[in-house]
VOGU-3710 file (C-alpha; in Angstrom, 3 decimals, decimal comma):
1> xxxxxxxxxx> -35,127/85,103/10,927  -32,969/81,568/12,344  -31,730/82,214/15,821  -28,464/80,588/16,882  -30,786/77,850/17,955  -32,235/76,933/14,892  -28,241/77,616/12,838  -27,159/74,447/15,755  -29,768/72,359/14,778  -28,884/72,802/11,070
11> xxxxxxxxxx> -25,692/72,305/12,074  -26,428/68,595/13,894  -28,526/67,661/10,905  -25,775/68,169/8,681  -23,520/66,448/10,931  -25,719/63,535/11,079  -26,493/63,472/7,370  -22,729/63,642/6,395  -22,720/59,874/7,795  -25,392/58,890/4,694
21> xxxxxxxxxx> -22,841/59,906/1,657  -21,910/57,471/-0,220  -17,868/58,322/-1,187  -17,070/55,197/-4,003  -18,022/54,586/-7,029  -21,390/53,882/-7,324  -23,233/54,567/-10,793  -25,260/51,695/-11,494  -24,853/52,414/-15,134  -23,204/53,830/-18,352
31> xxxxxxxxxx> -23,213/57,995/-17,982  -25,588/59,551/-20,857  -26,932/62,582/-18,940  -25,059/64,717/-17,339  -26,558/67,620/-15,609  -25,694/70,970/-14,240  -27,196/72,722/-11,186  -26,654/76,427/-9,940  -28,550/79,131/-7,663  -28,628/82,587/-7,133
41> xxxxxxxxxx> -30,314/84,794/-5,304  -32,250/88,239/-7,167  -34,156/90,538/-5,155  -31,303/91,289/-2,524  -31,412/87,702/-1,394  -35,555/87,883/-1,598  -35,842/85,019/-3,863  -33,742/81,765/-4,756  -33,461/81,383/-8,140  -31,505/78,028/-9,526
51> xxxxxxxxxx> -31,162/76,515/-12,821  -30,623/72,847/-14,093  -29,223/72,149/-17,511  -29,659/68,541/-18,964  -27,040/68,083/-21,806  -26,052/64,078/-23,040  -22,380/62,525/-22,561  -20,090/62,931/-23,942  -20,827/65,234/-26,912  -22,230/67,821/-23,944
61> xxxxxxxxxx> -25,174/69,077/-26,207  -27,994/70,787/-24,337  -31,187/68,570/-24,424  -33,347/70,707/-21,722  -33,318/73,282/-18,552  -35,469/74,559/-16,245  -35,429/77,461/-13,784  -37,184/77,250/-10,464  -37,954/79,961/-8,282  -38,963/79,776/-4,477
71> xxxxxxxxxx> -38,902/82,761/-1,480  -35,774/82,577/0,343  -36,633/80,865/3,234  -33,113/80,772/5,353  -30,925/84,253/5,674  -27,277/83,093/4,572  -25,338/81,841/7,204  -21,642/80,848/6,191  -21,022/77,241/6,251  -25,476/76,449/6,214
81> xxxxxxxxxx> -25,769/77,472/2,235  -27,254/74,034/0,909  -30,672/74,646/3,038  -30,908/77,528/1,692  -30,506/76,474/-1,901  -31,937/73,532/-1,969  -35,614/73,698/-2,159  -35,300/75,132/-5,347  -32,509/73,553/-7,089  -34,871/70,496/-6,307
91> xxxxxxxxxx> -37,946/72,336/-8,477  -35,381/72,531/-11,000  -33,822/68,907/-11,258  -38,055/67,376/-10,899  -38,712/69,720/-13,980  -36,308/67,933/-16,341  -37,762/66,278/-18,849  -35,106/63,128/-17,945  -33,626/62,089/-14,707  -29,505/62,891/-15,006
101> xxxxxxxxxx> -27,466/59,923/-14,362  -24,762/62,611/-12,925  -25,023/66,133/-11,417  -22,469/68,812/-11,367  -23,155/70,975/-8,250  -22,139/74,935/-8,644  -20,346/74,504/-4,764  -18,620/72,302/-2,113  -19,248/68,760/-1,488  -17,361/66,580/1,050
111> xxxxxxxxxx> -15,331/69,997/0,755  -16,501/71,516/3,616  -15,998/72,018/7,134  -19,015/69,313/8,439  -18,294/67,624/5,237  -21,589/68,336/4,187  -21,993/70,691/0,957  -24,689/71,235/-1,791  -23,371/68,384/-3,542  -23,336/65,767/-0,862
121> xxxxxxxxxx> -26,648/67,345/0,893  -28,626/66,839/-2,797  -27,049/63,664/-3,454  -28,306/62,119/0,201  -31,729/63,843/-0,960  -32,334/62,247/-4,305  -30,349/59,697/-4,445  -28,680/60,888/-7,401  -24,886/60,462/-7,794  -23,267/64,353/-7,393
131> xxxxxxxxxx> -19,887/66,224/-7,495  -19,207/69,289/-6,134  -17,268/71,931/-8,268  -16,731/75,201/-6,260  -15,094/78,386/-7,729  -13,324/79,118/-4,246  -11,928/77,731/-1,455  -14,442/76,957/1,628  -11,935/74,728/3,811  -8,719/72,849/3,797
141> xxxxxxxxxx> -4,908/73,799/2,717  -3,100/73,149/-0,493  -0,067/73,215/-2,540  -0,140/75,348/-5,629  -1,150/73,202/-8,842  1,044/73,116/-11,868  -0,046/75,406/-14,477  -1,245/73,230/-17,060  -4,641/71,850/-17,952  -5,367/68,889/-15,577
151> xxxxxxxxxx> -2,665/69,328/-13,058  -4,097/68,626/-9,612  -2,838/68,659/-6,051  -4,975/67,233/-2,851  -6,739/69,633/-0,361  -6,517/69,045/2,927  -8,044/69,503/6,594  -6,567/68,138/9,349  -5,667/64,686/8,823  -8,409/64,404/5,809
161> xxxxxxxxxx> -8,028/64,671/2,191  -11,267/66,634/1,191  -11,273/67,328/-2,114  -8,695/68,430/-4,956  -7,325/71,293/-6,220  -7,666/71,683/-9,981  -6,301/73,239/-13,508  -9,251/73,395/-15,587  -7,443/75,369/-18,289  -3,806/75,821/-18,933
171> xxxxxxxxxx> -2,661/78,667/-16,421  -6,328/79,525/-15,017  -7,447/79,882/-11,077  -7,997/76,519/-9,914  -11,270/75,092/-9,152  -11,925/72,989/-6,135  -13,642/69,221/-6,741  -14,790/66,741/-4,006  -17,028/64,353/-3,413  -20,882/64,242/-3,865
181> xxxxxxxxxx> -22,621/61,063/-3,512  -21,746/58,237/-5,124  -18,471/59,026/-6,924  -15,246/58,685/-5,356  -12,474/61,528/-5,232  -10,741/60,141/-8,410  -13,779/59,853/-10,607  -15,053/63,426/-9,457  -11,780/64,515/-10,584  -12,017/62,554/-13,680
191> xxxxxxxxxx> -15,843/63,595/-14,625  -15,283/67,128/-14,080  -12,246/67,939/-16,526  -14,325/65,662/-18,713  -16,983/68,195/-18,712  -14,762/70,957/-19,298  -13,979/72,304/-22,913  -13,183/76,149/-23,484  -13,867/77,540/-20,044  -12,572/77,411/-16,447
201> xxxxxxxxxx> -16,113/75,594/-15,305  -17,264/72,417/-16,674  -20,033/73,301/-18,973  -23,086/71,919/-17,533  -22,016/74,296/-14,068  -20,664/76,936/-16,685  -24,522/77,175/-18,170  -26,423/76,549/-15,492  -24,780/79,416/-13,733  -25,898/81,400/-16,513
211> xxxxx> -29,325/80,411/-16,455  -29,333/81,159/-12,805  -27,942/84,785/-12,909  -30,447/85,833/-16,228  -33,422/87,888/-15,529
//
């Protein structure tokens, strides 16, 4: 079990790794994979379970997935969620058959209150160039978007713009987007709706989450 001890040294990792995220634009060349990435946790928390789908831009067909599986190694502590996730969301993204040029991360990226999600915390890993997508809202304030598809309004903490707010599908809940690694605010924006076709989620997250949750 982490003692407060070991939660403030997560905590000072994260704050230090924050400073390694790369927030422009940064893809070194033409987007053909796209991938999706997504954990959850059977077993009553006993095991992490997360899912990668692979599918090519911009038709968004499904070329490959994988499913890793590790022992939970960290109990969930609110605002600590990527070391808990990560290990195996890692497994997942190595079995691939190709390395994605772009990851979708199921959660918060600059979005967060150390400004150091899932998305940033596997982009500074790998390398790879991320965006965070997250169902909810973790941190910040925000004006109601419009109600139609691609209507977007800023969300804000403090004196920082963190991420957006955005209409996925005409008159849906809005889904939060910030910053990963690599990929600035407007392209993260820009990427995700991109993504998105018949559903509130962009469809790499949309599937991987599926994979994630089957038995």
């Amino acid at each position: 079990m982490t003692d407060r001890s070991d939660a403030r040294q997560l905590i000072a990792l994260q704050r230090r790794l924050a400073q390694s995220v790369i927030e422009q634009d940064d893809l070194s060349r033409p987007v053909q994979l796209i991938a999706g990435v997504d954990a959850a946790f059977p077993d009553r928390g006993g095991t992490t379970r997360a899912a990668a789908v692979l599918m090519r831009y911009p038709d968004l067909e499904v070329i490959d997935q994988a499913v890793a599986q590790r022992p939970t190694s960290l109990p969930y502590i609110p605002g600590l969620l990527s070391f808990r996730e990560l290990p195996a969301v890692l497994d997942a993204i190595e079995a691939l058959s190709q390395t994605p040029d772009l990851v979708l991360c199921d959660g918060q990226g600059r979005a967060h209150p150390r400004r150091f999600g899932i998305a940033c915390h596997l982009g500074v890993e790998t390398g790879l160039a991320t965006i965070g997508v997250g169902k909810s809202r973790l941190c910040g304030q925000h004006k109601e978007p419009g109600i139609a598809k691609g209507s977007a309004v800023d969300l804000v903490d403090g004196d920082d713009i963190i991420g957006r707010v955005i209409r996925s599908r005409h008159n849906v809940r809005p889904i939060f987007v910030s910053i990963g690694h690599r990929v600035d605010l407007d392209a993260a924006v820009n990427w995700t709706l991109a993504c998105t076709t018949r559903y509130r989620l962009p469809e790499p997250i949309r599937r991987a989450d599926r994979l994630a949750g089957q038995r």
